[in-house]
C-alpha positions in Angstrom: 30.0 -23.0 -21.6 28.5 -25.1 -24.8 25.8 -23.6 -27.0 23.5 -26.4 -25.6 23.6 -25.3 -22.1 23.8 -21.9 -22.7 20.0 -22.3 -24.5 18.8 -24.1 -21.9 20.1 -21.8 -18.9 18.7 -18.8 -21.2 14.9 -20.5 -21.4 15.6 -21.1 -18.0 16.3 -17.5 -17.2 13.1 -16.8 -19.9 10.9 -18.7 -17.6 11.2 -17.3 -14.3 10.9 -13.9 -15.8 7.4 -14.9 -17.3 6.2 -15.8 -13.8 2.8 -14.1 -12.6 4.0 -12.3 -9.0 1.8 -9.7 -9.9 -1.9 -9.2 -8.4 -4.9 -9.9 -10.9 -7.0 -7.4 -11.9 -9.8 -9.5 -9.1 -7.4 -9.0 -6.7 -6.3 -5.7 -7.5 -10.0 -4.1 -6.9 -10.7 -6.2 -3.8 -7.3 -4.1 -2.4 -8.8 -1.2 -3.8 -11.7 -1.5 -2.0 -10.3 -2.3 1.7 -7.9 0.2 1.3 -11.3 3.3 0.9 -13.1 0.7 3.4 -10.4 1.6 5.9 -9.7 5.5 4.8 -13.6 5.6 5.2 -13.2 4.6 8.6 -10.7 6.4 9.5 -12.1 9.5 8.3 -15.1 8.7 10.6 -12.8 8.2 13.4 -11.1 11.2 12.8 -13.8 13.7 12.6 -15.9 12.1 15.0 -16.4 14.9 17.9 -14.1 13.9 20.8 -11.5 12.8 18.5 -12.2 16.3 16.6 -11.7 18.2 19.6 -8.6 16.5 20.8 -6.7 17.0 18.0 -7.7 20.8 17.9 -6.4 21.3 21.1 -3.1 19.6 20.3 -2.7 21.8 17.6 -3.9 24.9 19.8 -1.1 23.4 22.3 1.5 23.2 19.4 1.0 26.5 18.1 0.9 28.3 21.2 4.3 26.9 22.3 6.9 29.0 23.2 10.5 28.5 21.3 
């Protein structure tokens, strides 16, 4: 391979490595903020009271299992 190609493949190489595939710092918080938007909701869902009590019993269920 000649010097000249060699450069050329080597800025080539440079360039795609400087690429943005990265989120910006805009984009970043608006995933922050769905992501506690949806563990907010969740957590709602979770200790709501009939959701509350069915996982109690399932635990209640599991723990009184025999082995």
């Amino acid at each position: 391979m000649n010097t000249k190609a060699a450069w050329t493949r080597l800025r080539g190489l440079a360039v795609r490595m400087r690429r943005d595939t990265g989120m910006v710092t805009s984009e970043y918080a608006m995933g922050i903020i769905a992501a506690v938007a949806f563990a907010v909701l969740l957590y709602e869902v979770v200790t709501s009271g009939q959701v509350k009590t069915e996982l109690q019993n399932i635990v209640k269920r599991a723990l009184s299992a025999r082995m």
